[in-house]
C-alpha positions in Angstrom: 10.9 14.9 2.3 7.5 15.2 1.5 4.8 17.3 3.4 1.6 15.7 4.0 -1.1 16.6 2.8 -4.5 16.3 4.0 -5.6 18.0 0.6 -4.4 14.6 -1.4 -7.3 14.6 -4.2 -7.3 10.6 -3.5 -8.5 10.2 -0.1 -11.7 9.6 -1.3 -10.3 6.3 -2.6 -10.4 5.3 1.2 -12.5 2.5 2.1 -13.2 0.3 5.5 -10.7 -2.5 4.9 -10.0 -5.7 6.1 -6.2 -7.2 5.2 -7.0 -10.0 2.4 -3.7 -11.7 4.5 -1.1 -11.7 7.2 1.9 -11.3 3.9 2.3 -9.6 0.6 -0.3 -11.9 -2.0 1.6 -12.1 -4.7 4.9 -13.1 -2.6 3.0 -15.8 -1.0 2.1 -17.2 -4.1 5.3 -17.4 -5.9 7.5 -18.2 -2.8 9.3 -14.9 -2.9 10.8 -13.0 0.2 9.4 -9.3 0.9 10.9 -6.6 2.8 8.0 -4.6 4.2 4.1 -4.7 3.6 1.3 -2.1 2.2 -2.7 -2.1 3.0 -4.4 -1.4 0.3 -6.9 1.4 1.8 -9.5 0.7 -1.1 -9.8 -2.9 -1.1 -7.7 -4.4 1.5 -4.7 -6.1 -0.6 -1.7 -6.6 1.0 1.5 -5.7 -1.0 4.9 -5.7 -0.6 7.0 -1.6 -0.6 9.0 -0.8 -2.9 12.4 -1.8 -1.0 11.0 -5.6 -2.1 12.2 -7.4 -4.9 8.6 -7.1 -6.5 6.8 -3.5 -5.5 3.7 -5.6 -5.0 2.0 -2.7 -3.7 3.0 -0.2 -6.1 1.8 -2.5 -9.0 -1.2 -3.1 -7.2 -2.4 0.5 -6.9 -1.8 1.6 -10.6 -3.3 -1.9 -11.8 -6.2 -1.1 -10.1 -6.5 2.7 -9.7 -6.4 2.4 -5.6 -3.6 5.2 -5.1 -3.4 4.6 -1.2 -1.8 2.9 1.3 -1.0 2.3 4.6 1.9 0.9 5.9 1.1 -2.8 7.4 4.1 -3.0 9.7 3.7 -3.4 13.7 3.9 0.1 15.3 3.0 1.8 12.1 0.1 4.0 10.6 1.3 6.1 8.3 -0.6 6.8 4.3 1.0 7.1 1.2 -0.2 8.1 -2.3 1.6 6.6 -4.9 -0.6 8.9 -7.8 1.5 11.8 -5.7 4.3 10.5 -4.2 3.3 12.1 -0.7 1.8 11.1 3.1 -1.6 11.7 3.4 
């Protein structure tokens, strides 16, 4: 497991977000199931992990250089950088 790290290089990348929706974008459009969802923490997209068919999320944050996320499930707060592969 992975240590986090306060230290990650792309926390800067960190804006005030708002969730663009309640599912993963991209799933929504093309009538696809997810399994769980990822805030964007730089612009607010919503993405499907990496357990989903599509890694919505992933693509999303190397697409658009926005390395972090948060996880968008109920009871959860916890960061990930894809550009490290760690918590933050």
């Amino acid at each position: 497991m992975t240590v986090p790290s306060q230290l990650d290089p792309h926390v800067s990348a960190i804006r005030p977000v708002r969730p663009h929706s309640a599912g993963c974008e991209e799933c929504l459009l093309i009538g696809s199931p997810w399994v769980h969802l990822r805030l964007c923490l730089s612009c607010g997209h919503v993405g499907c992990c990496d357990s989903s068919p599509h890694r919505h999320a992933r693509r999303h944050a190397f697409a658009q250089d926005h390395p972090i996320v948060q996880s968008f499930e109920p009871g959860e707060a916890w960061r990930w950088c894809y550009l490290d592969e760690s918590f933050v």
